[in-house]
N, C-alpha and C positions, 0 to 999 in steps of 0.2 A: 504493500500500500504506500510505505513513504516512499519507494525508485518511484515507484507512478505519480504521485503527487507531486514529485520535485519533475519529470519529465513536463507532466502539463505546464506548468510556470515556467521551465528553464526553454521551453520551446514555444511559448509565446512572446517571450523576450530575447533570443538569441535567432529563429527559424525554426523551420520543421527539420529541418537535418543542419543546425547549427550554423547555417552558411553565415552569416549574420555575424557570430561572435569569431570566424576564421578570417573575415573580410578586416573586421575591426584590430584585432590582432597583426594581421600583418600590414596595416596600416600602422601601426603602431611600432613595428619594427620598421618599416620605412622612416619615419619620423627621427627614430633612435641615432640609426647609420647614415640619413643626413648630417644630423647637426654634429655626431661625433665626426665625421670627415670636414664636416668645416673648421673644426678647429677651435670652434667659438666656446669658452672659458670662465666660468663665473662660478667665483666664489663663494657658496653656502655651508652655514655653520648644520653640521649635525642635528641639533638639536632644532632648527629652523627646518629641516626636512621630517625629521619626524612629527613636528607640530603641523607643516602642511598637508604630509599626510593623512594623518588623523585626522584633523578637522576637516580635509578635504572629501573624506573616506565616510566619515560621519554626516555631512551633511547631504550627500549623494545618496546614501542608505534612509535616511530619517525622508526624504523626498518621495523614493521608491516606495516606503512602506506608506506613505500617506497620499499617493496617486489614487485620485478617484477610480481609472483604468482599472485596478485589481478590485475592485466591488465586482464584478461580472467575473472574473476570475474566480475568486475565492463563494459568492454567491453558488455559483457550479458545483464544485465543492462540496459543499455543505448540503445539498441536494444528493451526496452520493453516502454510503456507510463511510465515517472516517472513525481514527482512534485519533483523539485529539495532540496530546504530543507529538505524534509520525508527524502529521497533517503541519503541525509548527517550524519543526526541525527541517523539512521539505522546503516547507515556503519561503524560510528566513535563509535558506541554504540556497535557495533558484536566485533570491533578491541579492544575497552577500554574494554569489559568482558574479552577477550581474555588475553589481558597484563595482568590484576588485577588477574585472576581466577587462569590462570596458570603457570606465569611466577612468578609476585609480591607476590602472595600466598604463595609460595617455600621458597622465602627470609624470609618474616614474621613468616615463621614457625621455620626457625633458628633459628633467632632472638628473637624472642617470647619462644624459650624453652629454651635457656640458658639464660636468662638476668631476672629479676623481675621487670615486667612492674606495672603501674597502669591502671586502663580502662582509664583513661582519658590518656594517650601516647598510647596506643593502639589504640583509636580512632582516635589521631589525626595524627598517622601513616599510619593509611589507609584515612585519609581526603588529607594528603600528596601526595599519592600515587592517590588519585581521580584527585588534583587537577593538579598534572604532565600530567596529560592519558588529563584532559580537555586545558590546556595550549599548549601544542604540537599538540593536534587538531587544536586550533586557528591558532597558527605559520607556520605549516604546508603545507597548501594553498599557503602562502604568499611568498613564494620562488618561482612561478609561478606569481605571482602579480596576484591571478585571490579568487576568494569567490563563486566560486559556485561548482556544483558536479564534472564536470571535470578538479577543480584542483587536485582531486584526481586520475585520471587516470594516473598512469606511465604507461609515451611513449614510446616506443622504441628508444634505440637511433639510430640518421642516422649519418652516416658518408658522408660527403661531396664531400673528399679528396680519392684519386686512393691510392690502397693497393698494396705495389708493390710484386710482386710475387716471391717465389722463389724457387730453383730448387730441393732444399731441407730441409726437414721439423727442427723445433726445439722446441725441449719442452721449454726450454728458451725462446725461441721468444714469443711460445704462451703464458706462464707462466707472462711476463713480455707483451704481450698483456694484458690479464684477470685482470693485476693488475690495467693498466692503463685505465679498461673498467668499474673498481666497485672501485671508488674511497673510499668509507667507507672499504674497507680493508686494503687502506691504511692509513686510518685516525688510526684504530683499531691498527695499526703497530708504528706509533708513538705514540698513549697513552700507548702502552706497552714499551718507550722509553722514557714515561714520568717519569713511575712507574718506572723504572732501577735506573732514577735519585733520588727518592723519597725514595726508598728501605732504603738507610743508615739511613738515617733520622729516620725511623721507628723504624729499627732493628739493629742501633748502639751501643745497650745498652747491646747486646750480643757478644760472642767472635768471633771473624772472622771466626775460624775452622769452629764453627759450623752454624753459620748462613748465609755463603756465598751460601752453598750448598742451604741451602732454599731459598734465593734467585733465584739462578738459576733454581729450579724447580718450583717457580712463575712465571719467567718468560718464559716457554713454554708454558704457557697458551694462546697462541695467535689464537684461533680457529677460523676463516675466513681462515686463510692459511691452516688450516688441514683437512678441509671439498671440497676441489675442485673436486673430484669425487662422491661425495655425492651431490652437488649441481650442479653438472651438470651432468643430467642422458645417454644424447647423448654424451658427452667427454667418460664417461665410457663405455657406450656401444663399442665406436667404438675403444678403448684403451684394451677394453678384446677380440674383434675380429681379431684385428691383430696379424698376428705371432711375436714374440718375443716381444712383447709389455710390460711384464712384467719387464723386465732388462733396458729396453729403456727409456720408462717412467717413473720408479719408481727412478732408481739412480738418474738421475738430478731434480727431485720432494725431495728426499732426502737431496739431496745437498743444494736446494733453501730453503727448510724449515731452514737443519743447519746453510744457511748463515742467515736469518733473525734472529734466535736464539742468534747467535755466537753476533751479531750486539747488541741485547739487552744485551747481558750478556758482554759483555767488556762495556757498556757505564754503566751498574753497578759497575763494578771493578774499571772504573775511576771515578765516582761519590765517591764511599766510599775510594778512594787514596787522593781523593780532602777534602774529611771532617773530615775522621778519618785517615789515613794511613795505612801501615803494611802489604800493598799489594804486592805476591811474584811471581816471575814467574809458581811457583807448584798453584796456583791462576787460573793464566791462561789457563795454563793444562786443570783443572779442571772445568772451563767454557766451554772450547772447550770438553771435555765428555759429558760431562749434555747435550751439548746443539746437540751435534750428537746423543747421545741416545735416545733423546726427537723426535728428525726427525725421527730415524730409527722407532720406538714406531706409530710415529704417521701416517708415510706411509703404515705400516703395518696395523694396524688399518682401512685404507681407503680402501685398496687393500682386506683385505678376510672379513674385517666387516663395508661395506659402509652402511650409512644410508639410508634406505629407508620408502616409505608410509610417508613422511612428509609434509605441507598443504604449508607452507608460509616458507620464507627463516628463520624465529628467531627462528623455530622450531630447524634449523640444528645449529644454535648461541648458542642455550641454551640446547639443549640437555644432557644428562646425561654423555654420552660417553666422553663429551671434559675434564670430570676431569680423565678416566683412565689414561693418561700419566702424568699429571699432581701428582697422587696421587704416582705413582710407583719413580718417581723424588723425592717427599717429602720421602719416606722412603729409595730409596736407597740415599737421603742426610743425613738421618740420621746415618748409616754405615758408609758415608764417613767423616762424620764431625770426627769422634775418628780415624782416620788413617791420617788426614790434619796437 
C-alpha cells in the first residue's frame, strides 16, 4: 500500500515514467559543468550554504504540502482503504523527492560549481536540506492540531459571511480579493520589503549610480504577483473570452504589479537614505522606471506566454520564467548605472 501511495504522488509530480524528474536532473547537471568550466569563483562561508539550504529546502516543502493541487490528490486517496501512517510516510516521501530532486538540486548545482566545496560540506549540505524536507513534515500537521493523514488534506476555504454584490465588475476588487484569499502572497510581499530594507547593508560598499539600479531589478522578483493567470486557468480562460479583455485587465494588472514594485523600491531608497545617504530625486525617477518596466515585462509575459502543464503550485514559484524580467532589469541596470 505505501510503494502504491508514494507511486501515485511521485508520478503526478515527476510523469508517468519519471520523464519529468530525468529532464530536470540533467538540466541541472548542464547548469553545474557550465558554470564550473567558466571558471566563475565566489566565495561562501559554510555555514551561509547550509543556512541557504535549509531555509531554501524548507520553504519549497512547506509550499508543496500546502498546494491546493494535492486536495484532488490526497481526496482520491482517502476514497481508497489506507492505513494511515503508510499513507503519510508515502506522501511526505513523493513531496521530500520532489523539493530535494528538483527544486534543492538546482540551488546545489550553483553552489557547488562556483565555490570549492569538500565532501564533507557537501554532504552535510544535502543532510541540511534532508533535514529541512523532515522538520516541516513534522511542523506541518500541527497548525491543524491534528497527526494523522488528514492533517494533510487542504480544505477549501468556506466563507461564512454574505458577498455583497455589485453592479459592476473590478479587476481591483478581484485583485485585492485573490490577495486576501492566498495569504503566503502576501507574506512573499513583505519579505520582499524585508530584502528593500536589507539591500544597503549588502551593497553599500558600492556606489549608488551603480548599485541602486541592481537593487531595483532584485526587487521585481516578487513572482506570486506575476503568475495570476498562470495559476488560475479558469481567470484566464474567461479573461481571453471576453471582448476587450485585453486592455481591461491587463492595464490595472499593470498598474497593481507597479504599485507593489514602486512600494519595494522606495522602502529601498529610504532604507539606504537612513544608512548611507546621497539619495536624489533622479533616484526616485529611476525606481518608478524599473519598477513600471518590470510590471509592463511581467504582464506581458503572462498574457502571450502563460505557464502551462504545471502539477502543484511551487512548480509556477520556481519556474525558470520568473528570472526573465528579473535578468532584463539587471542588464538594463547596468546601462543605467553610467548615465545616473
Amino acid at each position: 500500500m505505501m510503494k502504491t501511495s508514494f507511486e501515485v504522488t511521485a508520478k503526478k509530480l515527476f510523469g508517468v515514467n519519471y520523464e519529468r524528474l530525468t529532464r530536470t536532473l540533467f538540466l541541472d547537471l548542464v547548469i553545474f559543468w557550465g558554470l564550473h568550466l567558466s571558471g566563475l569563483q565566489v566565495k561562501i562561508a559554510p555555514a551561509i550554504l547550509y543556512l541557504m539550504t535549509g531555509a531554501f529546502s524548507a520553504g519549497v516543502m512547506w509550499q508543496a504540502l500546502s498546494s491546493g493541487d494535492n486536495r484532488v490528490n490526497m481526496k482520491n486517496m482517502f476514497m481508497l482503504p489506507f492505513e494511515g501512517r503508510s499513507l503519510v510516510f508515502s506522501f511526505v516521501a513523493a513531496l521530500g523527492a520532489y523539493t530535494l530532486l528538483t527544486k534543492t538540486a538546482g540551488l546545489l548545482a550553483v553552489v557547488w560549481a562556483v565555490a570549492d566545496w569538500s565532501p564533507a560540506e557537501i554532504l552535510g549540505s544535502i543532510l541540511c536540506a534532508l533535514s529541512a524536507i523532515v522538520v516541516v513534515s513534522c511542523l506541518y500537521p500541527l497548525r491543524l492540531g491534528r497527526t494523522d493523514a488528514y492533517a494533510f488534506y487542504v480544505q477549501p476555504e468556506r466563507r461564512g459571511r454574505t458577498v455583497k454584490v455589485h453592479r459592476r465588475y473590478s479587476v481591483w476588487r478581484y485583485l485585492l480579493r485573490y490577495l486576501m484569499a492566498h495569504k503566503n502572497y502576501l507574506v512573499n510581499t513583505a519579505a520582499m520589503w524585508g530584502v528593500a530594507c536589507v539591500l544597503p547593508v549588502l551593497l553599500g560598499q558600492m556606489e549608488a549610480r551603480f548599485v541602486l539600479p541592481i537593487g531595483f531589478a532584485i526587487l521585481s522578483l516578487n513572482t506570486p504577483l506575476c503568475i495570476l493567470l498562470s495559476c488560475d486557468p479558469a481567470l484566464e480562460q474567461a479573461v481571453r473570452f471576453l471582448p476587450g479583455q485585453q486592455k481591461a485587465f491587463c492595464a490595472p494588472y499593470c498598474l497593481f504589479i507597479f504599485g507593489c514594485n514602486l512600494a519595494a523600491d522606495l522602502m529601498f531608497l529610504c532604507s539606504w537614505q537612513l544608512q548611507i545617504g546621497g539619495i536624489v530625486p533622479l533616484h526616485a525617477l529611476t525606481a518608478a522606471f524599473f519598477a513600471l518596466l518590470s510590471a509592463a515585462g511581467s504582464v506581458l509575459l503572462e498574457w502571450y506566454c502563460p505557464i502551462r502543464g504545471w502539477k502543484i503550485e511551487s512548480d509556477l514559484w520556481h519556474h525558470p520564467r520568473k528570472y526573465a524580467v528579473p535578468a532584463v532589469m539587471l542588464l538594463l541596470a547596468g546601462l543605467t548605472g553610467m548615465f545616473l
